[in-house]
C-alpha positions, -999 to 999 in steps of 0.1 A, spaced: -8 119 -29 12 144 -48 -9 173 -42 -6 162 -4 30 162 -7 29 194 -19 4 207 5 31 203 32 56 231 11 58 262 10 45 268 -26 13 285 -32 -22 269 -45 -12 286 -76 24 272 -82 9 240 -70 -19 235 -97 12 251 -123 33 217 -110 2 194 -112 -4 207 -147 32 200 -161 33 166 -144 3 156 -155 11 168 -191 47 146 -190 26 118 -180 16 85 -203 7 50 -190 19 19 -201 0 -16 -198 9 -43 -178 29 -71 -196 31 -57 -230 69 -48 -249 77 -13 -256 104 -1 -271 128 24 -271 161 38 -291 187 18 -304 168 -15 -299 160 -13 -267 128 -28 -251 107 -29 -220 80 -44 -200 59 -37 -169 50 -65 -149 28 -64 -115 45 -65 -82 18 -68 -58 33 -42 -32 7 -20 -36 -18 -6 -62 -4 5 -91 35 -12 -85 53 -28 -108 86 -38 -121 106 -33 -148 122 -56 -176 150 -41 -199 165 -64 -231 195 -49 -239 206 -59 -279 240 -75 -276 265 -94 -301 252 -127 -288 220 -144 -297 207 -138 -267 200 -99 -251 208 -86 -217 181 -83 -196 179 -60 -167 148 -60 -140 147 -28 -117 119 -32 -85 107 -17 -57 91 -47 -29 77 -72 -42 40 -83 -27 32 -113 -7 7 -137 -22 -27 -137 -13 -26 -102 -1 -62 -83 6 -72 -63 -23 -40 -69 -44 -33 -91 -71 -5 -112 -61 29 -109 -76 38 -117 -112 67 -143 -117 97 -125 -133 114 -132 -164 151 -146 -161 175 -122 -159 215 -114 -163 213 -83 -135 185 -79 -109 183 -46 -87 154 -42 -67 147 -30 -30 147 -56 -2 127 -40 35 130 -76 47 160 -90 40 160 -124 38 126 -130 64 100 -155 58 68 -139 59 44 -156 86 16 -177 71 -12 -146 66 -40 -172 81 -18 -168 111 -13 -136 114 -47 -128 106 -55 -156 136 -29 -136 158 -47 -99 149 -80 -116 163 -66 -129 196 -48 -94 203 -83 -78 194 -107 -102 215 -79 -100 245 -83 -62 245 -119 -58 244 -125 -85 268 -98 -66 293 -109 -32 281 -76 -24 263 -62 -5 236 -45 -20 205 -23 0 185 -11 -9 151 13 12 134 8 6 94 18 24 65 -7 50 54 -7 37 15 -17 4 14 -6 -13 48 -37 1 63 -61 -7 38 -55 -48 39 -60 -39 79 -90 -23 72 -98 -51 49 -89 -81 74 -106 -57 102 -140 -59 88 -138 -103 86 -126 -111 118 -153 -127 138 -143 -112 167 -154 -75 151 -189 -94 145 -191 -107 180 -186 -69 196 -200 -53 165 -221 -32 191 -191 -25 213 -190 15 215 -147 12 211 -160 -5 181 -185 22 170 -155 44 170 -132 22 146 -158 20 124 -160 63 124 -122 57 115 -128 34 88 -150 61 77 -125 86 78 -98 65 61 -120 65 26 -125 102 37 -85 109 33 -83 107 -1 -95 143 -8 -88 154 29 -57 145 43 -51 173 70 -85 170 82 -80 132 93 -52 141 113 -69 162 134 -102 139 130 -75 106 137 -66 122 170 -103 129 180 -115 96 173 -81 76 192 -91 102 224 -127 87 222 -114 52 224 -95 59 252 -118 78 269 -148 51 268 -152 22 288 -165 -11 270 
């Protein structure tokens, strides 16, 4: 992702790979749910947030004159439970100051059955009617769980032969295909959405 990011500057391959190097070099991992810790008694741990692959949040103890230490989480989203492909959120610690990042306020997700249900109706309606669904979804994880929930709807088995179909699946195709070749799925996304449109069912 950060060598896309960079793609889109205007550094050269050379300054690029120099970046990349460094980066890489200032880089250590840390395991999920174990205490670190760092100057003047300070300690932290990683815990899984379930957002997307890789997140996590943070717990800081703070040593302080009382018995007990202050403790500090810092996240991003947290994940919804029962998520495709990710592990659902881990429960967090008590705390004495919580910061984290909120997208939806305070929303009640939609039961995912339901929404799954809902994705299936939409589908069937537009292939029966020869439609087009569009579903905007982030391009880092979003459209993975669609992919994901794409490939056990019934109603993808019952017009599995369905050419609009065909053509998904030369998306889903190009989708694993982005990882190493980002600016070539544009330009092969905008071939394959012409073909939907283009062909009748």
């Amino acid at each position: 992702m950060l060598h896309d990011a960079m793609s889109f500057s205007n550094k050269t391959d050379k300054e690029i790979q120099h970046l990349e190097k460094i980066i890489d070099e200032l880089s250590w991992g840390f395991e999920l749910d174990e205490t670190f810790s760092l100057k003047k008694r300070i300690t932290f741990k990683l815990s899984n947030a379930g957002h997307i692959l890789g997140s996590c949040f943070i717990l800081f103890n703070f040593p302080t004159n009382n018995p007990d230490n202050y403790k500090v989480i810092f996240s991003g989203d947290l994940g919804c439970t029962d998520t495709p492909i990710l592990p659902d959120p881990a429960q967090p610690d008590a705390c004495d100051l919580l910061v984290m990042e909120s997208t939806y306020g305070d929303r009640n997700h939609t039961n995912r059955k339901d929404r799954v249900n809902n994705l299936e109706k939409a589908l069937q309606k537009a292939l029966l009617d020869n439609g087009i669904v569009y579903i905007p979804a982030f391009a880092l994880g979003r459209t993975q769980e669609l992919i994901y929930e794409l490939d056990r709807i019934k109603t993808v088995e019952k017009y599995r032969d369905h050419k609009k179909l065909l053509n998904i699946k030369a998306m889903f195709f190009i989708e694993e295909y982005t990882l190493s070749h980002s600016m070539e799925l544009a330009d092969a996304l905008i071939g394959a959405a012409s073909i939907i449109k283009k062909t009748p069912l």
